[in-house]
DOTOR-240970 format. One record per residue (C-alpha): x, y, z; residue in one letter. Coordinates in steps of 0.25 Angstrom, whole numbers, plus 5000, padded with zeros to 4 digits. Layout:
BEGIN
XYZA...
This chain:
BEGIN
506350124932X505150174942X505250314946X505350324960X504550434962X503250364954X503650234964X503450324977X502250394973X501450244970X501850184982X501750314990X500250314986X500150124989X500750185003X499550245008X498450145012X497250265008X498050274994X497850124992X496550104998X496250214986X496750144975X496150014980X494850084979X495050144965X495750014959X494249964961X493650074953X493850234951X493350314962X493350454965X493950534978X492750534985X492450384983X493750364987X493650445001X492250375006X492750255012X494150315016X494250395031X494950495022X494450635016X494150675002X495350745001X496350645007X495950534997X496150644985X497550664991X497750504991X497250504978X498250614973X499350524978X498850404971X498650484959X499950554960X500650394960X499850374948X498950254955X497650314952X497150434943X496050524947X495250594939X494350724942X493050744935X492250854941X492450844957X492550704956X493950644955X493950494951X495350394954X495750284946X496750174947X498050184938X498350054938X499750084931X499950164943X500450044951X501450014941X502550094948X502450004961X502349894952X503549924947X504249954958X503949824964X504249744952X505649814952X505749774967X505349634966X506249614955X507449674963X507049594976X506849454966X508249484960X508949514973X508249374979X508649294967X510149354967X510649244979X510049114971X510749164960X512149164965X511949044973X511648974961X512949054953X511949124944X512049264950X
């Protein structure tokens, strides 16, 4: 069973456009906050916030070394919302299938 709480904070961090525009980038290869804030019409310190978020959701992991903090893709990190639609589909498919069933007697 999914924790809610670990469900909300993934699609939480998907819901923003910044968030995912991220963890497209990083999917590609590492980057560090500063890499990450070039091409954005955000600041330094907004991306770190956004990176909290997506840290905190368990979507990517960030390192420091030195000043520099580098982010990652956890690709297990999309497991949750994976899950969570694979449980939804299969309630939706049973629902679906449920009136064919009992048409035919096999309910």
């Amino acid at each position: 069973m999914l924790k809610h709480a670990a469900v909300d904070r993934v699609f939480r961090a998907l819901g923003d456009p910044t968030r995912r525009s991220i963890l497209e980038r990083i999917s590609r290869r590492p980057a560090s906050a500063s890499e990450l804030v070039r091409p954005m019409r955000v600041t330094l310190a907004a991306v770190v916030q956004h990176l909290q978020v997506l840290e905190a959701s368990g979507l990517i992991r960030t390192e420091k070394v030195g000043r520099v903090r580098s982010c990652r893709v956890r690709p297990e990190g999309l497991e949750v919302a994976e899950r969570w639609i694979a449980q939804r589909r299969a309630a939706w498919s049973e629902r679906f299938d449920r009136p064919g069933r009992i048409l035919e007697g096999r309910s």
